[in-house]
Each structure stands twice: as C-alpha cells, then as structure tokens.
Legacy VTK file of the C-alpha trace (Angstrom):
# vtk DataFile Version 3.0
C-alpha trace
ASCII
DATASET POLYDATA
POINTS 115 float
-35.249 12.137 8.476
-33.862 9.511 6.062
-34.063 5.666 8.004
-33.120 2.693 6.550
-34.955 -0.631 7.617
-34.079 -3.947 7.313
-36.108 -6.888 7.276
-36.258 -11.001 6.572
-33.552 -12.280 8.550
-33.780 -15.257 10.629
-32.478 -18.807 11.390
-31.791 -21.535 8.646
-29.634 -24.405 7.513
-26.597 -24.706 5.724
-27.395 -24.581 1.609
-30.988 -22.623 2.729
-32.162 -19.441 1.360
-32.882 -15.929 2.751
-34.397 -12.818 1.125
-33.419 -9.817 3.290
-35.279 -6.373 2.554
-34.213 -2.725 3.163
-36.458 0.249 2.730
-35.829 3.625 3.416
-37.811 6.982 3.558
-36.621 10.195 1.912
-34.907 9.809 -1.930
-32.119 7.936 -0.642
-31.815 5.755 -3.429
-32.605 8.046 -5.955
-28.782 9.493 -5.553
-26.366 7.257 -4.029
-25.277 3.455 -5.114
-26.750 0.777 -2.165
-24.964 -2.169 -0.358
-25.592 -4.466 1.996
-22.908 -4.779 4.691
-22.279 -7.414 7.934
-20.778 -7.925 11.161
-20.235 -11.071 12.360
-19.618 -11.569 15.985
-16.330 -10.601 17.007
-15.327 -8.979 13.614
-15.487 -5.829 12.015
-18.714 -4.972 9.505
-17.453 -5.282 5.883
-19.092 -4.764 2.762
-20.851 -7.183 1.099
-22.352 -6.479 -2.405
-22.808 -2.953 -3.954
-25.278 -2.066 -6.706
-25.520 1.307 -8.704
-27.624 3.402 -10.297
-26.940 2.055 -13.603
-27.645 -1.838 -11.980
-24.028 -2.310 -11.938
-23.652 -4.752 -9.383
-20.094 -6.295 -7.132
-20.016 -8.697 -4.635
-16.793 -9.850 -2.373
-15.606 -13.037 -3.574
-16.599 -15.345 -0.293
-20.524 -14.365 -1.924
-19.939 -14.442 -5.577
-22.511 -16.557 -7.016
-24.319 -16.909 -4.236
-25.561 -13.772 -2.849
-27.589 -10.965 -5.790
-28.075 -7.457 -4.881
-31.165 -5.519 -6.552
-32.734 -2.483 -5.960
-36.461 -1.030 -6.950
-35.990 2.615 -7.068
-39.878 3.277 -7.273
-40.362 1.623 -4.042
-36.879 2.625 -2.400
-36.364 -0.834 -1.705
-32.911 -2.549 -1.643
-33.054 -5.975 -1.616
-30.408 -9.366 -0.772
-31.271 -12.931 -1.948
-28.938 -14.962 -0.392
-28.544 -19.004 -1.851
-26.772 -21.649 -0.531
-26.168 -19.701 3.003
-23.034 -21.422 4.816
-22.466 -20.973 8.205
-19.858 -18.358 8.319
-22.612 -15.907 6.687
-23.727 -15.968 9.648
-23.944 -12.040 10.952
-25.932 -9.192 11.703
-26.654 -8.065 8.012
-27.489 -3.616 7.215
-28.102 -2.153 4.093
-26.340 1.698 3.789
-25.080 3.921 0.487
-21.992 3.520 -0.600
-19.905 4.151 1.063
-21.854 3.855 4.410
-22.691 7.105 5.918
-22.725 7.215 9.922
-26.243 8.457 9.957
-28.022 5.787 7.783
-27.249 3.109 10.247
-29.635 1.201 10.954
-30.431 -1.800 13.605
-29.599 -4.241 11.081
-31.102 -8.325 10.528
-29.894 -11.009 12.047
-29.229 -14.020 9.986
-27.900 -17.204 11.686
-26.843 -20.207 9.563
-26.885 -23.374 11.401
-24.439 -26.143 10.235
LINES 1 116
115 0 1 2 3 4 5 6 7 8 9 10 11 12 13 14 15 16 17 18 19 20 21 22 23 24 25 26 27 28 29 30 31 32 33 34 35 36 37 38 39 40 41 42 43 44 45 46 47 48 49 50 51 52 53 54 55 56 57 58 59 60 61 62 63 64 65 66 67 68 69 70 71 72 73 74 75 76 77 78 79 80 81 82 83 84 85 86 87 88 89 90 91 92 93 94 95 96 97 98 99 100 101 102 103 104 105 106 107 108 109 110 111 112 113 114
C-alpha cells in the first residue's frame, strides 16, 4: 500500500526557513507529477507548488519566489524549501500527486510561523 509521509515541520519566525520532506513507498513518483498542498485553520486545503516529471515546476503566486518544489525520483522523495516564511503560511502542509488522490492522504506537517 502506497503512503505518503511528511516530515520537517515545526515552529519559526517570520523571514525563517523550513525544509519539509515527503517520502512515499510503492513507485508513486515514478508516474504521476507531485505537489505540496495546505490547510490553514479554518480554510480549505489548496495547492501549493506542483513539479513534473520533466522538473517542470508552478507555484501559486502568494509563494512565488519564496517557496521551491524538487523531487528525487531514486529516493521517492518530494521535497519543499520554504524562505522567508510569513505568518499566513502558517498551515498544516501534505504532499499528494497531482491532482490529489483521496487515498494518498496523508497526516500532513504542521508549520506555524510566528510574527
């Protein structure tokens, strides 16, 4: 059974840095594009960044040039580094394909950005 993990959230302070980690069993990656998703308390999950196969990468625009999205298929390892973290990133953060399929859930990272 596929599961998708994620690690390396935690507390920190407006402008810090977090990595977050996500590895999965199986040959997830191997077939579908990646992305990192959040919920923030009282809102609705939304998509983050996406990367491909290819490495093609997108981000939504509140991230842009902050967040980067990688992926190391040999490992099955997706991967968030997250710069200059502002308060409203603050959410429960879960890696998924593209689009996010109901079984690859996961119990997600909690990242909390003090200001």
């Amino acid at each position: 059974q596929v599961q998708l993990v994620e690690s390396g959230g935690g507390l920190v302070q407006a402008g810090g840095s977090l990595s977050l980690s996500c590895a999965a069993s199986g040959s997830i990656f191997r077939d579908n594009p990646m992305a990192w998703y959040r919920q923030a308390p009282g809102k609705q999950r939304e998509l983050v960044a996406v990367i491909r196969g290819g490495g093609m990468t997108n981000y939504i625009d509140s991230v842009k040039g902050r967040f980067t999205i990688s992926r190391d298929n040999a490992e099955n390892t997706v991967y968030l580094q997250m710069n200059s973290l502002k308060p409203e990133d603050t959410a429960v953060y879960y890696c998924n394909t593209f689009p996010g399929l109901t079984r690859y859930w996961g119990q997600g990272t909690h990242v909390t950005v003090s200001s």
